[in-house]
C-alpha positions in Angstrom: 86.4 101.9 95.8 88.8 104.8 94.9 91.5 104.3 92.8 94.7 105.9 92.4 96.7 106.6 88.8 100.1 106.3 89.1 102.2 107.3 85.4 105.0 104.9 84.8 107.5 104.7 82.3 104.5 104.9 79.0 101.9 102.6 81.1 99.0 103.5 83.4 98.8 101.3 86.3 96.2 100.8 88.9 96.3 101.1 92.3 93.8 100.0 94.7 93.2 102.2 97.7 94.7 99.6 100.3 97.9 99.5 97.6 98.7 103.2 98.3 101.4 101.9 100.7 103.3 100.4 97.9 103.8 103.2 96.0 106.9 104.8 96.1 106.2 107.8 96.8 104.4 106.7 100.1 107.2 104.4 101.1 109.6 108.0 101.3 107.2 109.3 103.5 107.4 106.4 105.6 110.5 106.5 105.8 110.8 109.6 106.9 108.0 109.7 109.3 110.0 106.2 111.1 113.3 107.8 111.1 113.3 111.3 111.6 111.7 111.7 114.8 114.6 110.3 116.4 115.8 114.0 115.7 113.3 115.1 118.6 115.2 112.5 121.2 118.7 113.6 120.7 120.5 116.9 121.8 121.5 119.3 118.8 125.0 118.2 118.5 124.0 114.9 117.8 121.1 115.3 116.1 123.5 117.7 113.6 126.0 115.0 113.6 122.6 112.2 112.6 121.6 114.3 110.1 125.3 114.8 108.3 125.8 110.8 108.4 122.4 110.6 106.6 123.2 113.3 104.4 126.0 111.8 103.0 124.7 108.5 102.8 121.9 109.5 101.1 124.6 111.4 98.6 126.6 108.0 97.8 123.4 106.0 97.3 124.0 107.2 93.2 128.1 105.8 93.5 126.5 102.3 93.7 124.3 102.8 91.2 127.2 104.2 88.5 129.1 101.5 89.3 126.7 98.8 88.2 125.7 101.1 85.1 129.3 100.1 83.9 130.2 103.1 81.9 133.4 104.4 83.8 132.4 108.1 82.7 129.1 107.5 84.5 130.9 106.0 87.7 132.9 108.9 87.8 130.3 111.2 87.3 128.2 109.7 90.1 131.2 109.9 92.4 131.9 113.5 92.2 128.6 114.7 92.7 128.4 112.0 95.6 131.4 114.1 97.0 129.8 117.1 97.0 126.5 115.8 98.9 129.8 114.5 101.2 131.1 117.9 101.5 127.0 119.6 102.4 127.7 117.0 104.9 130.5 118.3 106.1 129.7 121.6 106.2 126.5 121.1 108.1 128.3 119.3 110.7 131.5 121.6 111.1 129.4 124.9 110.0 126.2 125.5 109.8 123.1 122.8 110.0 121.6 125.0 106.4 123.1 122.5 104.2 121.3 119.4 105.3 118.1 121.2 103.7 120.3 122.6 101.2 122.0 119.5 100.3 118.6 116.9 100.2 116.7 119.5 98.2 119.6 119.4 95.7 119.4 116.0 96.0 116.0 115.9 95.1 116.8 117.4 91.7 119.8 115.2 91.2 117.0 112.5 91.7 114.8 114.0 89.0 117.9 115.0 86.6 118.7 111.2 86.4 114.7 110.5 85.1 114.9 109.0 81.8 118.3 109.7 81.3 121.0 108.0 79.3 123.6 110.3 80.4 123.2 109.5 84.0 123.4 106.0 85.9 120.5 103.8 85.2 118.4 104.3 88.4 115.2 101.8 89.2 111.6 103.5 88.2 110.6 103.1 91.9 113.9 105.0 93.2 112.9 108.0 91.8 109.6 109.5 93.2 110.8 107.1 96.8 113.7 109.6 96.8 112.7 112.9 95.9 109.9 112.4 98.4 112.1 111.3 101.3 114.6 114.4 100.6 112.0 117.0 100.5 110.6 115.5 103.5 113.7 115.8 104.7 114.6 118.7 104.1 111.5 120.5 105.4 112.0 118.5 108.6 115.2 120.1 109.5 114.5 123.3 108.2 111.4 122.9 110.9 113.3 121.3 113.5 116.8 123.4 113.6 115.3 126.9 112.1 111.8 127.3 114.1 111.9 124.8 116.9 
């Protein structure tokens, strides 16, 4: 039966084939493929106005995370970047729908940035990959849906 190789931290672990659902990674794309079509159901307006609630959401995820860290400089770190994911959000929904893409792809590498970092808030190994795959996703969604459709 195939298996799948999935790095971790300075371990190799083993995936079976019917585990591939558990990875992180694969849980994004769930995600994704659950939520987003609702997109398709709603009129523009409020299918801009979805996607600059989830947008900002998705931006403060990192306020919690800096707040259990427990370093105030971290917090406060977390925060103001978590504003400016609020302020894409914003700006998609008042001015033009280019920073939901804009804003999850930067998201993405604000995901990546915080991989082993001590600088950053302590973020869950599993967080990670489930993130940067649900904002790319994301992001190519709404490119797809507001740009071409």
């Amino acid at each position: 039966m195939a298996q799948i190789f999935e790095k971790t931290g300075d371990h190799v672990s083993h995936h079976r084939h019917g585990d591939i659902l558990k990875s992180p990674v694969w849980v994004g794309v769930l995600l994704v493929v659950l939520t987003l079509p609702a997109h398709l159901f709603l009129d523009e307006q409020s299918s801009i106005a979805l996607a600059s609630i989830t947008l900002a959401l998705i931006g403060g995820a990192y306020i919690g995370f800096g707040a259990a860290d427990g370093r105030a400089r971290v917090f406060w770190a977390e925060l103001a970047v978590a504003l400016l994911f609020g302020l894409a959000a914003f700006l998609g929904l008042i001015w033009q729908w280019a920073f939901f893409p804009l804003g999850l792809a930067l998201h993405a590498l604000w995901d990546m940035s915080h991989h082993n970092s001590y600088r950053l808030a302590r973020i869950p190994n599993w967080y990670i990959p489930f993130c940067v795959a649900f904002d790319l996703l994301a992001a190519t969604f709404f490119v797809l849906l507001y740009a071409v459709f």
